[in-house]
C-alpha positions in Angstrom: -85.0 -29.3 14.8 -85.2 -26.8 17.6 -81.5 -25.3 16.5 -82.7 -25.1 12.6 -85.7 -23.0 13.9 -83.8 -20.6 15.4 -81.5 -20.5 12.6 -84.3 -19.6 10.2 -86.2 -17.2 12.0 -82.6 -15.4 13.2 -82.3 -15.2 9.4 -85.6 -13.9 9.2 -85.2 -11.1 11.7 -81.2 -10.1 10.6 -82.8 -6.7 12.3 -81.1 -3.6 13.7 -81.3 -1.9 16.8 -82.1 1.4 15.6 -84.9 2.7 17.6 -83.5 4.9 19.9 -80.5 6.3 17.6 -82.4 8.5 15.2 -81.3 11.9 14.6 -83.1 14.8 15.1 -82.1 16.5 12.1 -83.9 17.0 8.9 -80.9 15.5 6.4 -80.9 17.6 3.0 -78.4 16.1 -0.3 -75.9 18.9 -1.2 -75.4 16.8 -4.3 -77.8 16.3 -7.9 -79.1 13.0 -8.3 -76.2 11.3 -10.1 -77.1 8.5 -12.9 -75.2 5.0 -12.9 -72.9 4.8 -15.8 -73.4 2.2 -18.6 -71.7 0.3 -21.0 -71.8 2.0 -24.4 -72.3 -0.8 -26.5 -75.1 -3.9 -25.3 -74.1 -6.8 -27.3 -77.4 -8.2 -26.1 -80.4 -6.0 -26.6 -82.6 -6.3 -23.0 -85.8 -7.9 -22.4 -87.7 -10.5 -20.7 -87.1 -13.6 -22.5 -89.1 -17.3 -21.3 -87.0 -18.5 -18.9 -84.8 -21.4 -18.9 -85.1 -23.6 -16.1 -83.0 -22.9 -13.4 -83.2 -22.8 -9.3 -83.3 -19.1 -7.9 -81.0 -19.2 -4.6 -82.2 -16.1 -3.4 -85.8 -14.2 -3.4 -85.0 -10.6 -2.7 -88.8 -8.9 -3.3 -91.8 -9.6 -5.0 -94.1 -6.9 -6.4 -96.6 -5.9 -9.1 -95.0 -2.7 -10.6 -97.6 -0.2 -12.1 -95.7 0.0 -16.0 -96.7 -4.3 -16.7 -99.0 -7.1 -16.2 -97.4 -9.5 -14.2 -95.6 -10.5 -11.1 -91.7 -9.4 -10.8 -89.2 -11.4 -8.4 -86.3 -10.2 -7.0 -83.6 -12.7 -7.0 -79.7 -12.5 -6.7 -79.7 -13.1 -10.3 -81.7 -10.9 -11.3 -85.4 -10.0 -12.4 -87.9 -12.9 -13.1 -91.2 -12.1 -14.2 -94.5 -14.5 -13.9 -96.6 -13.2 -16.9 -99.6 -15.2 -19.1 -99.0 -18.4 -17.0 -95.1 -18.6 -17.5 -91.8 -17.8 -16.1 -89.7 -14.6 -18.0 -86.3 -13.4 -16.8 -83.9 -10.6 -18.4 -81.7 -11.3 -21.1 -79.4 -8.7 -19.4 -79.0 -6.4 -16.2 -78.7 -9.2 -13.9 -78.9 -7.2 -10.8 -79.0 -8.1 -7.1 -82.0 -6.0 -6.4 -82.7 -5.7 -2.3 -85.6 -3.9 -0.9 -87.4 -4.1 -4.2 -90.8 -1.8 -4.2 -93.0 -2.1 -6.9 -94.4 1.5 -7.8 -97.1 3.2 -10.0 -94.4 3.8 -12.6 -91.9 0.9 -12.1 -89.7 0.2 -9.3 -87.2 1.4 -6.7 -85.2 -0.6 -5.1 -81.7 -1.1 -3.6 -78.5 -3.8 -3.8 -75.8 -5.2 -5.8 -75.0 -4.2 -9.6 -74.6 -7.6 -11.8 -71.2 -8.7 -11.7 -70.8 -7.6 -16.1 -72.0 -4.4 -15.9 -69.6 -1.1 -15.0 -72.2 -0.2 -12.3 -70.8 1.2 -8.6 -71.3 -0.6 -5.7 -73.6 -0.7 -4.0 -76.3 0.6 -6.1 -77.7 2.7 -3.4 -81.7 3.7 -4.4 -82.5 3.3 -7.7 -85.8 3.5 -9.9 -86.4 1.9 -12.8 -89.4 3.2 -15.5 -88.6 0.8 -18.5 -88.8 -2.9 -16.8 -85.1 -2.8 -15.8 -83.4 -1.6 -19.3 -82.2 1.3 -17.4 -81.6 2.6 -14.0 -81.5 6.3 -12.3 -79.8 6.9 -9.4 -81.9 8.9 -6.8 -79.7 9.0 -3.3 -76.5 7.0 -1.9 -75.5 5.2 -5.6 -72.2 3.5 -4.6 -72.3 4.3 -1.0 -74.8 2.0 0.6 -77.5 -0.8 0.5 -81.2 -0.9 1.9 -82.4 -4.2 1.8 -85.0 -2.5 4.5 -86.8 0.0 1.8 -90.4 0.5 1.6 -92.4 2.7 -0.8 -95.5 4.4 -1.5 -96.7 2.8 -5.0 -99.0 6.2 -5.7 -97.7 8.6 -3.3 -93.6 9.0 -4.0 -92.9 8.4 -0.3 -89.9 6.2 0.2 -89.0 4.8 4.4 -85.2 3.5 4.4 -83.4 1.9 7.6 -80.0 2.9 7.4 -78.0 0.7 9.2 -74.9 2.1 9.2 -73.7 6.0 9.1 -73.2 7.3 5.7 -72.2 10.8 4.1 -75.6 12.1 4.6 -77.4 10.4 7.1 -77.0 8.8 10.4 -78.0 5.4 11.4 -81.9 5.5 11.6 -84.8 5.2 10.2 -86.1 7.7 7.4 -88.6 9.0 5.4 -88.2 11.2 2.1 -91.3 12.6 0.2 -89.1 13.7 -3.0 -86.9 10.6 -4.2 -84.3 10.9 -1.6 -83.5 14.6 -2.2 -84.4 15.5 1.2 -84.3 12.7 4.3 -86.4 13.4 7.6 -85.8 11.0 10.6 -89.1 9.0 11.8 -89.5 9.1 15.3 -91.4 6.1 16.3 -92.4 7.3 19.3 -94.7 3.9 21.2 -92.4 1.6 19.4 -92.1 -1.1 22.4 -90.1 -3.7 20.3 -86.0 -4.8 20.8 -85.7 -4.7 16.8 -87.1 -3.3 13.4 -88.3 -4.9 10.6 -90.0 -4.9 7.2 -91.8 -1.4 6.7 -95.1 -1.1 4.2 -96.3 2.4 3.2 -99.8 2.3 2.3 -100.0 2.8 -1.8 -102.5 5.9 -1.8 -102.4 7.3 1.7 -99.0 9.1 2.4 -99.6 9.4 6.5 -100.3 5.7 6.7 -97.1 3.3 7.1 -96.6 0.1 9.6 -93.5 -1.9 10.5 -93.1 -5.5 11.1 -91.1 -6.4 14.8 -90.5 -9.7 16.9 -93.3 -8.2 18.9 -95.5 -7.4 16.6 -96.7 -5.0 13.9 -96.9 -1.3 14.7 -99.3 1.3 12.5 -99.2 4.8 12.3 -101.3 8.0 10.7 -98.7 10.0 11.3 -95.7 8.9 8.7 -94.3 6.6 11.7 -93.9 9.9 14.2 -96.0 8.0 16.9 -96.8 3.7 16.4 -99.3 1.6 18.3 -99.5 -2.5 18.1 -102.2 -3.3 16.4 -101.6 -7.2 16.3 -100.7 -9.5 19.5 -97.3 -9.6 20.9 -96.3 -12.2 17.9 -93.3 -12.5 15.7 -94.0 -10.8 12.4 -91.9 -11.6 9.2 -93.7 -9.8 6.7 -96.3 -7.1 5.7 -98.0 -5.2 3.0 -100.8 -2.5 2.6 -103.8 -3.2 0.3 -106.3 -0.1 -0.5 -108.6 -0.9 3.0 -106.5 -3.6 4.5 -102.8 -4.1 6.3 -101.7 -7.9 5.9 -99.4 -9.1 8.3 -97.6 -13.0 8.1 -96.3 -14.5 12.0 -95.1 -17.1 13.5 -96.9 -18.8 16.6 -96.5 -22.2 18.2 -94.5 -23.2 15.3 -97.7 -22.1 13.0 -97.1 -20.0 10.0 -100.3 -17.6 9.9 -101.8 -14.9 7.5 -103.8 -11.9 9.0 -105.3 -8.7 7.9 -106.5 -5.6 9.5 -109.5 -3.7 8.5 -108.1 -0.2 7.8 -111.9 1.4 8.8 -112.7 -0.7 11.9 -108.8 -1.9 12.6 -110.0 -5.3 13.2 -108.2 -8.4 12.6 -109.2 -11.5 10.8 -107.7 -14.5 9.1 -106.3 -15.5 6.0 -106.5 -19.1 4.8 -103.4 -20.3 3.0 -101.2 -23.6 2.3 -99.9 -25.4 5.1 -96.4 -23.8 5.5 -93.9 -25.7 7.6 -92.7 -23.6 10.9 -89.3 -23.3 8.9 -90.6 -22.1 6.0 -92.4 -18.7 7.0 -93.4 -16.1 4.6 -90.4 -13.2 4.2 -92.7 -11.2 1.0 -96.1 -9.9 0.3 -97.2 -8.1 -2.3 -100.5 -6.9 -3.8 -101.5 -5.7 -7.6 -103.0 -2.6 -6.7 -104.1 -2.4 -10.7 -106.4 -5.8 -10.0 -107.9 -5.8 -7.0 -108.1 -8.8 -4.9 -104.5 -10.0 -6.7 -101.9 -11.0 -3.9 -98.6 -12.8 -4.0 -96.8 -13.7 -1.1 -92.7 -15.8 -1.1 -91.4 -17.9 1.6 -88.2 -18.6 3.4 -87.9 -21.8 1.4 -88.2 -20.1 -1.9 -92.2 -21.0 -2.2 -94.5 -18.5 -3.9 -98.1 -18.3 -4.0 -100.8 -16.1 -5.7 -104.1 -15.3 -5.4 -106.6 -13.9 -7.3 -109.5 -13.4 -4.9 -108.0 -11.7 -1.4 -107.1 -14.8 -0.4 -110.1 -17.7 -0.8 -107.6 -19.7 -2.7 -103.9 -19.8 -3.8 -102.5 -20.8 -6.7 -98.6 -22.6 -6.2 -96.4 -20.6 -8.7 -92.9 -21.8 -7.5 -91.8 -24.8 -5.2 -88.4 -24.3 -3.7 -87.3 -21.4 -6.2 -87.0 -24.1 -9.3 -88.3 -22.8 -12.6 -88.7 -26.0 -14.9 
């Protein structure tokens, strides 16, 4: 049991060290924002259909995008949709969203194109405004991935780790307030951590972002310039900003938690939840920022749970990524 552990939270944390490599550099694009070609013909018209039942291998993102009502999942098969009690999935555009960031008007994200569409890969950053039907590219379309992408959902700001050098940017983390036009390094200055993690931009607050480490969560005021821990030395697998609170999930003494932190007094209290096995931590969170008190959060075992009251109870939406 002690070697699966190990496997799963290495899985977990498939970080980079990238700390001390930033570049100093403001990073400009020489190029216009290129958009992905497309097939000219559909012979099936997209939308979100009810879905059949099927078992999702993959959850890439969860998120509550501005433009619908429901609750979109990232999988390596595409989009899935939890909307008026059921499971939806496209009828078309199958793609291997990573990083996916639900926004005020749709979505960004990064990843794979599906394997039928004439696509490049990989998709670089892209944003969605229709649900998925189409796709603009805004920086690095088929150059490279970002499966560590966060995004402002009201404020435009975008964070990327790039994890390997590319034609415009070195290997670092980044910050751009203009849909990837221009690319300013983030410092990270406090950062006291061997790797990197998830990042969260608050939704409405453009100077306020944290990052998720094996050491904890760092928070900054400053668009990630200078950090501080603001949780104990734990190992943090996933985070997300709601309007006056920061929730955090960890692992500790083989216990998989839920915490938040009061944005106004930056204190820290718990969140009940289901009992999560220690190989089964939580990798997503996501809030509605249109409902307040709506949050959704996915697990390493494909579980995913929603609530509609901050947290006093959950609601099981999918056990071991099987639709029925």
């Amino acid at each position: 049991m002690k070697h699966c552990r190990n496997g799963v939270l290495l899985l977990i944390f498939l970080l980079v060290l990238l700390a001390s490599g930033c570049s100093s550099e403001e990073k400009k694009s020489e190029s216009p924002k290129e958009l992905p070609s497309k097939k000219a013909v559909e012979e099936t018209p997209y939308e979100f259909t009810r879905a059949s039942a099927q078992q999702i291998e993959h959850i890439q993102g969860i998120g509550y995008p501005g433009n619908d009502t429901g609750l979109y999942l990232s999988s390596s098969d595409g989009l899935k949709l939890f909307k008026d009690g059921a499971w939806h999935e496209t009828s078309t555009q199958h793609h291997n969203y990573m990083g996916f960031q639900a926004v005020k008007d749709g979505y960004i994200a990064s990843g794979h194109p599906d394997e039928d569409s004439d696509l490049k890969d990989p998709l670089g950053i892209v944003k969605s405004t229709d649900k998925g039907k189409t796709i603009e590219g805004l920086m690095f379309y088929g150059e490279s991935t970002f499966p560590f992408l966060s995004a402002g959902y009201n404020t435009g700001i975008i964070y990327i780790i790039n994890q390997e050098e590319n034609t415009e940017l070195d290997a670092g983390v980044y910050r751009s307030e203009n849909e990837g036009q221009i690319w300013d390094p983030v410092s990270l200055k406090g950062l006291d951590a061997d790797t990197l993690g998830m990042i969260a931009a608050h939704p409405d607050y453009a100077n306020i972002m944290a990052m998720s480490t094996r050491s904890g969560i760092f928070f900054s005021r400053d668009k990630g310039e200078t950090v501080d821990l603001v949780s104990e030395p734990i190992m943090a697998t996933a985070l997300a900003f709601t309007e006056d609170s920061l929730y955090y999930a960890f692992v500790e003494q083989e216990k998989v938690l839920l915490n938040k932190v009061n944005l106004e007094t930056m204190e820290t209290s718990t969140v009940e939840i289901p009992f999560l096995s220690y190989d089964n931590p939580i990798t997503y969170i996501a809030a509605d920022y249109n409902n307040s008190g709506r949050l959704a959060f996915s697990t390493y075992l494909k579980d995913l749970y929603e609530s509609a009251d901050s947290g006093e109870t959950w609601e099981l939406l999918l056990k071991n990524g099987r639709i029925k």
